[in-house]
C-alpha positions as CSV (number, residue, x, y, z in Angstrom):
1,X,-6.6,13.4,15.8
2,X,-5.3,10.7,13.6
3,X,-2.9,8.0,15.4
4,X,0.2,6.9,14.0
5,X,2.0,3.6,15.3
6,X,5.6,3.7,14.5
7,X,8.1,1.0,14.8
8,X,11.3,2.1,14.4
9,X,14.3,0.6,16.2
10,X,17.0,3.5,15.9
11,X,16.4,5.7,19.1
12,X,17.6,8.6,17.5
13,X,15.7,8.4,14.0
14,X,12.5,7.3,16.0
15,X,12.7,10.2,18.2
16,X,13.2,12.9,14.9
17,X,10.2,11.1,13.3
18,X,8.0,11.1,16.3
19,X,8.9,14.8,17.2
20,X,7.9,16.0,13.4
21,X,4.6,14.0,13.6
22,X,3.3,15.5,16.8
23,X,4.3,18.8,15.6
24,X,2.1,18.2,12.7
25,X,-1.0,17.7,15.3
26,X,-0.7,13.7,15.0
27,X,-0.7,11.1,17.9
28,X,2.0,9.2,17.8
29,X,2.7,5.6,19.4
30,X,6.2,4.6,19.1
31,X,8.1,1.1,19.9
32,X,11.5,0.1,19.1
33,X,9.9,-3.6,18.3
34,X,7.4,-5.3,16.1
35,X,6.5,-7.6,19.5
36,X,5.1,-4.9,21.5
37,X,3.2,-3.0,18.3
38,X,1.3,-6.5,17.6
39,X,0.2,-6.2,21.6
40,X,-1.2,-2.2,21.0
41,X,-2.7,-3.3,17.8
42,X,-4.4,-6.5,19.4
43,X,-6.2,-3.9,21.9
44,X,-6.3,-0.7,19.4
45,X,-6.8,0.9,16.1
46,X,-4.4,2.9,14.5
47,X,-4.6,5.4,11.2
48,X,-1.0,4.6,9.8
49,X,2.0,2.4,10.5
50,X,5.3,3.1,9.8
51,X,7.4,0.1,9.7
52,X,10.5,-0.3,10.0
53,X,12.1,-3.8,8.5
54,X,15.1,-4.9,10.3
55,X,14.1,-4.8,14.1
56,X,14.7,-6.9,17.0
57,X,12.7,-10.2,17.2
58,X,9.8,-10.1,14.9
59,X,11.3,-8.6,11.9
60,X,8.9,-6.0,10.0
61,X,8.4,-8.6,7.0
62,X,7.0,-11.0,9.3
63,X,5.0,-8.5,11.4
64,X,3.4,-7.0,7.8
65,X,2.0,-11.0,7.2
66,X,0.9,-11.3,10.9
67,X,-1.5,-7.7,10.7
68,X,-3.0,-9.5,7.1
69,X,-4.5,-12.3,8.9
70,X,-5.9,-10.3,11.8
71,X,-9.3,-8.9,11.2
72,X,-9.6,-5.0,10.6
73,X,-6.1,-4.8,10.9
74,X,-4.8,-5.9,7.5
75,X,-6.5,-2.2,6.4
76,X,-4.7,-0.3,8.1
77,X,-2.1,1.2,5.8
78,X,1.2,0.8,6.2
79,X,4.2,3.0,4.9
80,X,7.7,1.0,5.2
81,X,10.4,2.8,6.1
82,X,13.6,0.6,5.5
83,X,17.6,1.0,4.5
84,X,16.6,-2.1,2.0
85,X,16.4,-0.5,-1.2
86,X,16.8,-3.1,-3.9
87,X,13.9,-3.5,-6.4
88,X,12.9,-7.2,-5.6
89,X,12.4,-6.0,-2.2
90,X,10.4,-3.2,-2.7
91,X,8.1,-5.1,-4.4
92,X,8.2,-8.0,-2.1
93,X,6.9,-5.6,0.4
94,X,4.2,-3.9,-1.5
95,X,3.0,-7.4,-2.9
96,X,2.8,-8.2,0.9
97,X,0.8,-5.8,1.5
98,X,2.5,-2.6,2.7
99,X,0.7,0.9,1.1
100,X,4.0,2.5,0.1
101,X,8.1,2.5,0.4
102,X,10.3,5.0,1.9
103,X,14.0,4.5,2.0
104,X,16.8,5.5,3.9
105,X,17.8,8.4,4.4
106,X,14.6,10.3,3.2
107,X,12.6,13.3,3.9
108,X,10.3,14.1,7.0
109,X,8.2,16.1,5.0
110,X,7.9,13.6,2.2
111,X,6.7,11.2,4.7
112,X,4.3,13.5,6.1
113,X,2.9,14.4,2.9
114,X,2.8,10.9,2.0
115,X,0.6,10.2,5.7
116,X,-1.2,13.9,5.4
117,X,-2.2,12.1,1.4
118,X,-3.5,9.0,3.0
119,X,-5.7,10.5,5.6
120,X,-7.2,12.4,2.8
121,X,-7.9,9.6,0.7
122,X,-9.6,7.3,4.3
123,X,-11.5,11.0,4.6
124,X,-13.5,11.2,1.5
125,X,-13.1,7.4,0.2
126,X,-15.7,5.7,-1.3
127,X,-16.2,1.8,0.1
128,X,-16.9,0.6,-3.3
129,X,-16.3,0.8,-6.7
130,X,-18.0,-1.1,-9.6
131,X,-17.5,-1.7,-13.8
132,X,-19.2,-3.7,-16.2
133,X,-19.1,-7.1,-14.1
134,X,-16.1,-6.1,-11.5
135,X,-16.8,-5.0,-7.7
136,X,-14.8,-3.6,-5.4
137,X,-15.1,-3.5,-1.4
138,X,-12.3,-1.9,0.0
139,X,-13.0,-2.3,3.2
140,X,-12.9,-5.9,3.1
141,X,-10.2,-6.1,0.1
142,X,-12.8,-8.5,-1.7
143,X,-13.2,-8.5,-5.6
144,X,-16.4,-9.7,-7.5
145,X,-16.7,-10.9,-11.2
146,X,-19.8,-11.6,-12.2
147,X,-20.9,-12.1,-8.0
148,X,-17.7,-14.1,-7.7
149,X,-14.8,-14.0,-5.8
150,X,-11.2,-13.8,-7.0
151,X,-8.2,-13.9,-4.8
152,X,-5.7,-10.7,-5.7
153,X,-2.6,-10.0,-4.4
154,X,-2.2,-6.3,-2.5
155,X,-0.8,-4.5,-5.9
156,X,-3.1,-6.5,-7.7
157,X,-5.9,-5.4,-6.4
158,X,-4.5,-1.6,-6.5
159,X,-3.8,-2.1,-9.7
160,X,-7.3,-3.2,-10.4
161,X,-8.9,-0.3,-8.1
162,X,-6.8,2.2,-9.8
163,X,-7.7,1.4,-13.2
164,X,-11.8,0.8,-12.1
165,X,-11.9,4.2,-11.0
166,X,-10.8,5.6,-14.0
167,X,-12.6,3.8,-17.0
168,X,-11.3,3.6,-20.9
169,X,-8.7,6.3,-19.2
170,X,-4.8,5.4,-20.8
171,X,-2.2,5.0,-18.0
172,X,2.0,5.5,-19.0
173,X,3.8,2.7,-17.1
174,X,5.3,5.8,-15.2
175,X,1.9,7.1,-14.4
176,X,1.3,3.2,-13.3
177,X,4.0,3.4,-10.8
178,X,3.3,6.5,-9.5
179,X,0.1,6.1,-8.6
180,X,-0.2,2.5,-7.9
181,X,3.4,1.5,-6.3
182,X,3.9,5.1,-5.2
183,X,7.3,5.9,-6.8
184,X,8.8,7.1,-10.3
185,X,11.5,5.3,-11.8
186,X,11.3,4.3,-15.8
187,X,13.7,1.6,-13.7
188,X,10.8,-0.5,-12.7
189,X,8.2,-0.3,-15.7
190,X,8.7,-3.8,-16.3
191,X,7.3,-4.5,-12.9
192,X,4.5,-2.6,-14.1
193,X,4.5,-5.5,-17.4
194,X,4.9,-8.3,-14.7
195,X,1.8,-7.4,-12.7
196,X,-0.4,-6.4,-15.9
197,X,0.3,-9.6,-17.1
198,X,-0.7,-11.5,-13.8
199,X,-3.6,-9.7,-13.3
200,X,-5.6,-10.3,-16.6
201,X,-5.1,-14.0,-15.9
202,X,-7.1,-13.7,-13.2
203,X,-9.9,-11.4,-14.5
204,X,-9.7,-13.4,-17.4
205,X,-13.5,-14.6,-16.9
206,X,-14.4,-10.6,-16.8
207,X,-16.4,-8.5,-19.5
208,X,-13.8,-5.9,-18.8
209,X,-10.2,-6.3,-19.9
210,X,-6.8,-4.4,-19.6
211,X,-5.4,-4.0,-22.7
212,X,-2.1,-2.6,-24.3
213,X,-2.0,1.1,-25.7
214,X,0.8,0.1,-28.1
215,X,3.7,3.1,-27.0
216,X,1.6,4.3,-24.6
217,X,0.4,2.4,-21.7
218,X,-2.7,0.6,-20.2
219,X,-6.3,0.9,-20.4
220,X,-9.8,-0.9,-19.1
221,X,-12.8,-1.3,-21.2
């Protein structure tokens, strides 16, 4: 039975999400603080966190940074669930690390298709994933050029994944988005631009490139 920690400070929102999730056959741990979830997590494992951002004491910003620097628990992925909804902040929090972004109000049974897609992916996931010079551990978040390491941040290295698993293949900055950041917005494609950009500086040492598909998209080869 796959666990789900959720931190979620509204009693009444907490309860709805909780009740949905064990209905769907899930465990569910639930606190209405970031404080007491860092205790669980210091003496358990969890499949999924849902995270709520503006809680009591620890906020969910600072608790996202906190489970990065703990060992195995930085893994764990985590869907935030927040009434912030501006762009900067979205990708504030998926730069930090969080899997995907939900906000408020939004649909129980998009979130429990979006934890039902996850579980799948952990399921049948491969640990690593290789081209030309590049390797991939997921389970450690490392990244190899030519046997050595390069420091990514956590859409970087999605990015990166994403685009190793499928070689020479062309990618639509929507397409990006969607698969990569998790939502669909033509909004945001220059967030897409942004991160391209960062991330061939620092595979720039690589026999594999990203390169532009001019009115199309992205590519590696």
């Amino acid at each position: 039975m796959a666990k789900i920690l959720l931190i979620e400070d509204d009693p009444n929102l907490r309860e709805i999400i909780a009740f949905n999730l064990k209905r769907k056959g899930y465990e569910v741990i639930d606190t209405d603080n970031a404080n007491e979830a860092l205790i669980y997590l210091d003496e358990s494992l969890c499949d999924v966190i849902l995270l709520d951002l503006m809680l009591p004491g620890l906020k969910g910003e600072d608790f996202l940074k906190i489970i990065h620097t703990k060992n195995g628990k930085g893994n764990i992925p985590v869907i935030v669930i927040s009434a912030k909804n501006s762009e900067d902040k979205i990708v504030e929090m998926l730069d930090a690390g969080a899997y995907d972004y939900l906000t408020k109000p939004f649909s129980i049974k998009i979130l429990i298709s979006k934890i039902d897609n996850i579980l799948k992916q952990k399921s049948t996931a491969t640990n690593s994933y290789s081209y030309k010079d590049i390797e991939i551990d997921i389970d450690i978040y490392g990244v190899l050029i030519d046997k050595k390491e390069i420091n990514l941040t956590n859409t970087e290295f999605k990015l990166l994944l994403f685009f190793v698993k499928h070689p020479k293949m062309v990618f639509s900055r929507s397409q990006l988005l969607s698969n990569v950041w998790g939502y669909d917005s033509d909004i945001y494609t220059r967030t897409v631009d942004a991160h391209i950009s960062s991330l061939r500086k620092k595979i720039k040492n690589s026999s594999a490139s990203i390169i532009s598909v001019p009115k199309i998209g992205y590519k590696i080869q």
